[in-house]
C-alpha positions as CSV (number, residue, x, y, z in Angstrom):
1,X,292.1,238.3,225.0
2,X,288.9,240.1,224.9
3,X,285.9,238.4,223.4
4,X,285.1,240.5,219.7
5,X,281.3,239.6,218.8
6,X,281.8,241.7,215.6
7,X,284.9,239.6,215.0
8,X,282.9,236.3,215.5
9,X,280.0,237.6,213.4
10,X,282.6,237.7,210.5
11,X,284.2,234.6,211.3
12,X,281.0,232.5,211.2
13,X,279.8,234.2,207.6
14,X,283.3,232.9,206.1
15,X,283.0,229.6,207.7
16,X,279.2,229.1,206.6
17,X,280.5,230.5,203.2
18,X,283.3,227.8,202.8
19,X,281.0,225.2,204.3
20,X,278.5,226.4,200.9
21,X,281.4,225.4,198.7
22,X,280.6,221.8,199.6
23,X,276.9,221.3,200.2
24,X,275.5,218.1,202.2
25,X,275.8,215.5,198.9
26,X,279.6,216.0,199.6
27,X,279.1,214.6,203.4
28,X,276.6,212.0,202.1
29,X,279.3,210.1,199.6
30,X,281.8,210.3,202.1
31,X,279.2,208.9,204.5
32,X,278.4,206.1,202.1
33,X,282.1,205.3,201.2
34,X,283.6,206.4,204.8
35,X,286.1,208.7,203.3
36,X,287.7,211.6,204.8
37,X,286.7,215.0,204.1
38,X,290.8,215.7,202.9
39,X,289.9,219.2,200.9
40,X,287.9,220.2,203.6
41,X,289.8,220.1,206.4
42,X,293.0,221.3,204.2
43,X,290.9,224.3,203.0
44,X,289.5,224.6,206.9
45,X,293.0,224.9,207.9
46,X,294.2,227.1,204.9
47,X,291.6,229.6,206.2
48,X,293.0,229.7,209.5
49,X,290.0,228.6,210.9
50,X,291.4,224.6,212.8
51,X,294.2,226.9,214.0
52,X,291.9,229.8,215.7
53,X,293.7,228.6,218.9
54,X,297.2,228.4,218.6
55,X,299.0,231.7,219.1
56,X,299.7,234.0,216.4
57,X,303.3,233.7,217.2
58,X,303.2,230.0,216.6
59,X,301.4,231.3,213.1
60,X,297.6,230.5,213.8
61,X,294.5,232.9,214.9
62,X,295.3,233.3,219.0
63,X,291.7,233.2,219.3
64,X,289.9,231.6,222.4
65,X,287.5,228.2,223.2
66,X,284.6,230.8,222.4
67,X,285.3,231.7,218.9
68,X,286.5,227.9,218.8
69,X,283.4,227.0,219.4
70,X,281.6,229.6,216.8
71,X,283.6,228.0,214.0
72,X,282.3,224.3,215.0
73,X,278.7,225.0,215.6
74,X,278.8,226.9,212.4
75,X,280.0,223.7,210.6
76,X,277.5,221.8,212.2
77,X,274.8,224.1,211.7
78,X,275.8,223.9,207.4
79,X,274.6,220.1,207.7
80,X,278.5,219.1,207.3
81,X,280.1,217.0,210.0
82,X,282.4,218.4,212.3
83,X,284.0,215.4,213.9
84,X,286.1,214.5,210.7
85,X,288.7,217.6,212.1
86,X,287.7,219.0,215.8
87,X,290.5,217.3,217.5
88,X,292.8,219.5,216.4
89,X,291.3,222.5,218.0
90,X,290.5,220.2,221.5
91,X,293.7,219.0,221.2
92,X,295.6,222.1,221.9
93,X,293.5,222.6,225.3
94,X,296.2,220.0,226.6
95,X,299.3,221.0,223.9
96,X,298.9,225.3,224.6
97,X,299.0,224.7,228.5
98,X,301.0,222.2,229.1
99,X,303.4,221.6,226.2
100,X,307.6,222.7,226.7
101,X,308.8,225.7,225.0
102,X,311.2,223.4,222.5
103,X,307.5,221.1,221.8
104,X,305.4,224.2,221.0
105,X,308.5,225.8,219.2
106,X,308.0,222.2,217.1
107,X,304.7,221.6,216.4
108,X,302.6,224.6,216.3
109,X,304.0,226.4,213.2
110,X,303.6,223.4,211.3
111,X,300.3,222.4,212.7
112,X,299.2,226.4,211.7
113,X,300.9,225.9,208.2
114,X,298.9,222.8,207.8
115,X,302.4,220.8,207.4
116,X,301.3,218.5,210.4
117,X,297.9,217.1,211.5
118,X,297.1,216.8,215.6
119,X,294.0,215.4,214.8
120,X,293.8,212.5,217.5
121,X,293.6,212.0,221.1
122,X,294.5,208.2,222.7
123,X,293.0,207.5,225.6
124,X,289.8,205.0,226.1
125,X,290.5,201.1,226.3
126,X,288.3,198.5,225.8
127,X,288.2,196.9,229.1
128,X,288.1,200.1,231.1
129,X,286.4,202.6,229.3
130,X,285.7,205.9,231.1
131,X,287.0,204.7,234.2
132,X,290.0,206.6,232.7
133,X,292.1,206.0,235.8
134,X,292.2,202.3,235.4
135,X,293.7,202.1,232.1
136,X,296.1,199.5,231.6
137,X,298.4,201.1,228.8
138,X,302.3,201.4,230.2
139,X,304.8,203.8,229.5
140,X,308.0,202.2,231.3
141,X,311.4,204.4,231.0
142,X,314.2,203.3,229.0
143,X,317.0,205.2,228.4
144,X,316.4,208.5,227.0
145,X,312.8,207.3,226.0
146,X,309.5,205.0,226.9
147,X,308.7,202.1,226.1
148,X,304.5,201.7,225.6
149,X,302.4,198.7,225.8
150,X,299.1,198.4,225.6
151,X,295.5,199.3,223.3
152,X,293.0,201.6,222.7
153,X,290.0,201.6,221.4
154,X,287.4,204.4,219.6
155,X,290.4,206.8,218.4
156,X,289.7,208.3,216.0
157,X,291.0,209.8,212.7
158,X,294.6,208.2,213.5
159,X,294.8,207.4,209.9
160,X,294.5,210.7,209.1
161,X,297.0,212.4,211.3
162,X,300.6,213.4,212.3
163,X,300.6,213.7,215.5
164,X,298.2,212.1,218.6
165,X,298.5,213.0,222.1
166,X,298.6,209.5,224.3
167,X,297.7,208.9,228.1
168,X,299.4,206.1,229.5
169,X,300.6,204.5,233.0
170,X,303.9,205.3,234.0
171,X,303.5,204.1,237.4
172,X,301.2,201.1,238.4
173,X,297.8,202.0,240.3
174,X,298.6,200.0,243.0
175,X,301.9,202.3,243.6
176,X,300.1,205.6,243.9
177,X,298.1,207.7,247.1
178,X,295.6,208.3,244.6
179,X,294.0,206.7,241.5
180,X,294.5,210.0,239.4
181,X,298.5,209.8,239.9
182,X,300.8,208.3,237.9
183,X,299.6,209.1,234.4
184,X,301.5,210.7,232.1
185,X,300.9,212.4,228.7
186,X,302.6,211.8,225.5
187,X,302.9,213.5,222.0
188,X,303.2,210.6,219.8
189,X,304.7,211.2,216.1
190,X,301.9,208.6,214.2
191,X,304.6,208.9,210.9
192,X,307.3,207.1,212.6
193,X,305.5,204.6,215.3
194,X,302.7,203.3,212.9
195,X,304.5,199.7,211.8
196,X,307.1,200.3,214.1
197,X,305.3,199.4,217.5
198,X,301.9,200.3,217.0
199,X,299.3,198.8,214.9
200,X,295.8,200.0,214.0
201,X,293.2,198.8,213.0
202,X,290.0,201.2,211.6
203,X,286.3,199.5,213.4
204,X,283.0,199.7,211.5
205,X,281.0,201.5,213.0
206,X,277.2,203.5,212.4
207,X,278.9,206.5,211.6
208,X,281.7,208.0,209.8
209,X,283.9,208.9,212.6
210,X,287.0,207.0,211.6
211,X,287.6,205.3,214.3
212,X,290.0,202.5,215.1
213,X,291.7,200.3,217.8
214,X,295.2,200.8,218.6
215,X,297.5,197.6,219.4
216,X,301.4,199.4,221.1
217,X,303.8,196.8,221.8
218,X,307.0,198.3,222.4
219,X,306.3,201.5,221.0
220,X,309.2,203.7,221.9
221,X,308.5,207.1,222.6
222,X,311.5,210.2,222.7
223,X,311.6,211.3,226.8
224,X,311.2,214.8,225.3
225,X,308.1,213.8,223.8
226,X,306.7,214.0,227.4
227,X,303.7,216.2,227.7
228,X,303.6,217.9,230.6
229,X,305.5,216.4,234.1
230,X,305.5,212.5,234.3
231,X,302.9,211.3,236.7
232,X,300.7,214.3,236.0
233,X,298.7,213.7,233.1
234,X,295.7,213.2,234.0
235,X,295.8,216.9,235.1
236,X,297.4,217.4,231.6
237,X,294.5,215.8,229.5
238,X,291.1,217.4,231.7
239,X,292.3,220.6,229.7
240,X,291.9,219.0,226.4
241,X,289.3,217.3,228.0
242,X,287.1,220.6,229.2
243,X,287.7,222.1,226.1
244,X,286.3,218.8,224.2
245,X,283.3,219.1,226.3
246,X,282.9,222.6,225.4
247,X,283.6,221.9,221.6
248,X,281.4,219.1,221.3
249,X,278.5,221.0,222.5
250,X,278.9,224.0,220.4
251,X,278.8,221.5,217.4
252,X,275.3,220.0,219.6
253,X,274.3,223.1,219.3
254,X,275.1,223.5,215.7
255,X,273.5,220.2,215.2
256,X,269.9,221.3,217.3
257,X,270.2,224.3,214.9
258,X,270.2,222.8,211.7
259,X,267.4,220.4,212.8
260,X,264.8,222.8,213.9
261,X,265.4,224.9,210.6
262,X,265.2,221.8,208.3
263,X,262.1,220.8,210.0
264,X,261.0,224.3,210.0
265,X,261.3,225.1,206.2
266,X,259.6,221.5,205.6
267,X,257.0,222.6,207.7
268,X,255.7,225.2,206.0
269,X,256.1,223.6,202.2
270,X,254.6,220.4,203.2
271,X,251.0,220.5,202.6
272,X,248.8,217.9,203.8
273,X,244.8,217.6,203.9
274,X,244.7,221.0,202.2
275,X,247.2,222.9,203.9
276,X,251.1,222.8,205.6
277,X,251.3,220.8,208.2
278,X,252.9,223.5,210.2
279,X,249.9,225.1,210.8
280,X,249.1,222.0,213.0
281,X,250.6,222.4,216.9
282,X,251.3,219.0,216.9
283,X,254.1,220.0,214.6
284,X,254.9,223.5,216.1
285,X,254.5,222.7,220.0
286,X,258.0,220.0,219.8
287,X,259.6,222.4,217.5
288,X,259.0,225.8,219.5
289,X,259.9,223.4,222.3
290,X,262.9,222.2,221.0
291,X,264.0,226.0,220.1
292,X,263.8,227.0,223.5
293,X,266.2,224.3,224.6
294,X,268.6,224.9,222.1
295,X,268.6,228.4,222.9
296,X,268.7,227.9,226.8
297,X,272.0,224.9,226.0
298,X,273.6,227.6,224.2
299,X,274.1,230.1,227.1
300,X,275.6,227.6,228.9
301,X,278.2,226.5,226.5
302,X,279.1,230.4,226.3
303,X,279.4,230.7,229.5
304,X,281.4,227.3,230.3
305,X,283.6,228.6,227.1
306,X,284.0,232.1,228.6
307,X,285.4,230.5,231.8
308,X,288.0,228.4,230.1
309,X,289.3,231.2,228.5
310,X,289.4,233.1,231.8
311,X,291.6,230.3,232.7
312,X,289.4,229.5,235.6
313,X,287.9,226.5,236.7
314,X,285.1,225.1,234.5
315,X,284.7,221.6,234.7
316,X,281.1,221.6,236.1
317,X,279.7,224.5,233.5
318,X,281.7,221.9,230.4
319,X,280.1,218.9,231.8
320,X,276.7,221.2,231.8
321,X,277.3,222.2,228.5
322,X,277.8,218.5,226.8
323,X,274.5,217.2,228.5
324,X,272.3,220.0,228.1
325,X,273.9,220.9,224.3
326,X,273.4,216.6,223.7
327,X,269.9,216.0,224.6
328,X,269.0,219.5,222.5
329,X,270.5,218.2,219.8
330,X,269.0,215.0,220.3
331,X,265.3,216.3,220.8
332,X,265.8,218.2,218.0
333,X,266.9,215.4,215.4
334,X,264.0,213.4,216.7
335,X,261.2,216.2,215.9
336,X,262.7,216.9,212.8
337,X,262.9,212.9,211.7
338,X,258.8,212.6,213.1
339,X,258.2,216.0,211.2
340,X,259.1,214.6,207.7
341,X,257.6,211.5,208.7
342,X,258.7,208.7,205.8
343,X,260.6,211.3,204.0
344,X,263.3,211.6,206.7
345,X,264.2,208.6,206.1
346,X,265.4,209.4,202.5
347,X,269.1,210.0,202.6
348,X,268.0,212.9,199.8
349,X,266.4,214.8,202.8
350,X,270.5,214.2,204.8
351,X,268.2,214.3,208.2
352,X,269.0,210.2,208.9
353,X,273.0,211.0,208.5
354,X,272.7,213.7,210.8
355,X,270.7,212.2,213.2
356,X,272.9,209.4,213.1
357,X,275.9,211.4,214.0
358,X,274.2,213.5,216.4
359,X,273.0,210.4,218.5
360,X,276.9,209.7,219.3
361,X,276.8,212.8,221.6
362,X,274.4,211.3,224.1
363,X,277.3,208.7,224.8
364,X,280.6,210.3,223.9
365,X,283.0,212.2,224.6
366,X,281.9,211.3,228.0
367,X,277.9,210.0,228.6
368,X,275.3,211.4,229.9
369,X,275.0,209.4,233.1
370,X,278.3,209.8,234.1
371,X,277.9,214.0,233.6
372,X,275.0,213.3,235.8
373,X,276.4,211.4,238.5
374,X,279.4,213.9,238.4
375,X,277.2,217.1,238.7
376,X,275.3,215.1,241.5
377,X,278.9,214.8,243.7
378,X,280.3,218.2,242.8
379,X,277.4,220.6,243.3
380,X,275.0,218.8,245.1
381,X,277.5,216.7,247.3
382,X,275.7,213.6,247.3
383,X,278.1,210.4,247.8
384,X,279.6,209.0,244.9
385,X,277.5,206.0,242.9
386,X,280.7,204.4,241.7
């Protein structure tokens, strides 16, 4: 489909005008209690908006990764905090393209209805981390299903979903021509396998992420819960994956956004030695900087979100967009903490909780060092570091 800017112009007013309903003292007690956001994301989904990507025949918005993105940067950009419900919409990068006719017959109506949650996505370990090809996590055949051993660590918001999509091993590393082979993608129904073969267990951790560590010992999985073909997976998750990268930087930008205008409108009202301390350029040089940079990020993460919904091959432009949307976001938190000075510090002022959650980003999905040494093979076809 064709992108409609007058359509996302009216999207983003009636997500900023749900995200109003709310305000930032509703993320700060969840942020101080680490609860889950359950009315927003139910109204999120009521409103269409955590199903723009599933097709309308399935029930949802049949939108694309570009007006995807819109909706997350707008929640970001409100001061609320995306991560409690983005899966759902990175998630179907993997479920839309690869899932069977009988799984998307399954899921996706309910998932549009807001019956059923995919709000999760298992894949780093603890002892391999993103050297996702070395995971040590089996899926062994048995029968008419698999059986799965193994853990994972930093998935998040398991409690508070239906359904996760799972990369495991189905054929040892040793066994296969090339490290990428023999990893297959699952859709794992979290109602019936917690307690019955998979354990969790929710980490403390800076931020409210709801994260937890994932113990499978002889989790058995139906065959036809297969995502994708068996051995391919790892081709299976680098959809989800691209459109996580994309996703995450839209909300960066978001983020960047809400920074510079926090530190903006502070700037001006904050007198100091007989006027604002705006008028100073030691306060306007790193925010017109940081501007700049958001504004440059955000071309890129259009045009890496264009390209995905071209259906062409983005992986460079998505790794791009994370680094480049991350440090904006980054830069921007940190002018906007040294702009209100000891006040930013106040969780009354919400910049500490966002800059909290924003710092994530320079680390996660993927970090910025391994984007770098992956742009540095790909396009500049210099040997590879690791």
């Amino acid at each position: 489909m064709s992108f409609d800017k007058d359509l996302m112009i009216e999207i983003r007013r009636s997500v900023a005008a749900l995200c109003e309903q709310y305000g930032e003292d509703y993320w700060r007690k969840l942020d101080e209690t680490s609860g889950y956001p359950t009315e927003f994301v139910s109204e999120m989904t009521e409103a269409g908006f955590l199903t723009a990507l599933i097709p309308e025949a399935h029930g949802g918005m049949g939108l694309g990764i570009r007006e995807a993105a819109g909706i997350l940067e707008e929640v970001s950009l409100s001061g609320a905090h995306p991560g409690a419900c983005h899966a759902q919409m990175y998630v179907m990068g993997s479920v839309l393209r690869h899932g069977s006719v009988e799984q998307l017959e399954k899921y996706m109506p309910q998932i549009a209805k807001g019956e059923l949650r995919l709000q999760s996505f298992g894949v780093t370990e603890p002892t391999t981390g993103s050297d996702t090809t070395k995971m040590k996590t089996m899926a062994v055949k048995d029968g008419d299903k698999y059986r799965i051993n193994g853990q994972k660590v930093w998935i998040s918001r398991v409690e508070h979903s239906d359904l996760m999509v799972l990369l495991a091993r189905t054929t040892p590393i040793e066994d296969c021509t090339k490290k990428t082979a023999g990893l297959s993608a699952f859709i794992v129904d979290l109602r019936e396998a917690v307690g019955n073969g998979l354990s969790v267990q929710p980490i403390e951790a800076m931020i409210n992420h709801h994260s937890c560590e994932l113990f499978f010992d002889d989790l058995m999985v139906p065959a036809e819960n297969l995502l994708g073909n068996e051995g391919e997976g790892f081709k299976v998750i680098l959809d989800g994956m691209n459109a996580e990268r994309i996703l995450i930087a839209a909300e960066c930008i978001g983020d960047a956004r809400y920074f510079i205008k926090k530190a903006s409108d502070y700037a001006r009202d904050r007198v100091v030695f007989g006027r604002p301390i705006g008028a100073n350029q030691g306060i306007q040089f790193p925010l017109a900087r940081c501007l700049a940079q958001t504004e440059a990020a955000a071309l890129v993460v259009d045009k890496a979100a264009a390209l995905f919904d071209e259906g062409q091959s983005c992986g460079v432009e998505a790794n791009m967009a994370k680094l480049l949307a991350a440090d904006a976001s980054w830069a921007a938190g940190d002018t906007a903490m040294q702009t209100h000075g000891g006040f930013a510090f106040s969780k009354d002022y919400h910049i500490e909780r966002k800059f909290r959650e924003t710092r994530l980003y320079q680390i996660a999905p993927i970090s910025t060092n391994l984007i770098l040494s992956f742009i540095a093979e790909r396009e500049l076809g210099l040997p590879r570091s690791f």
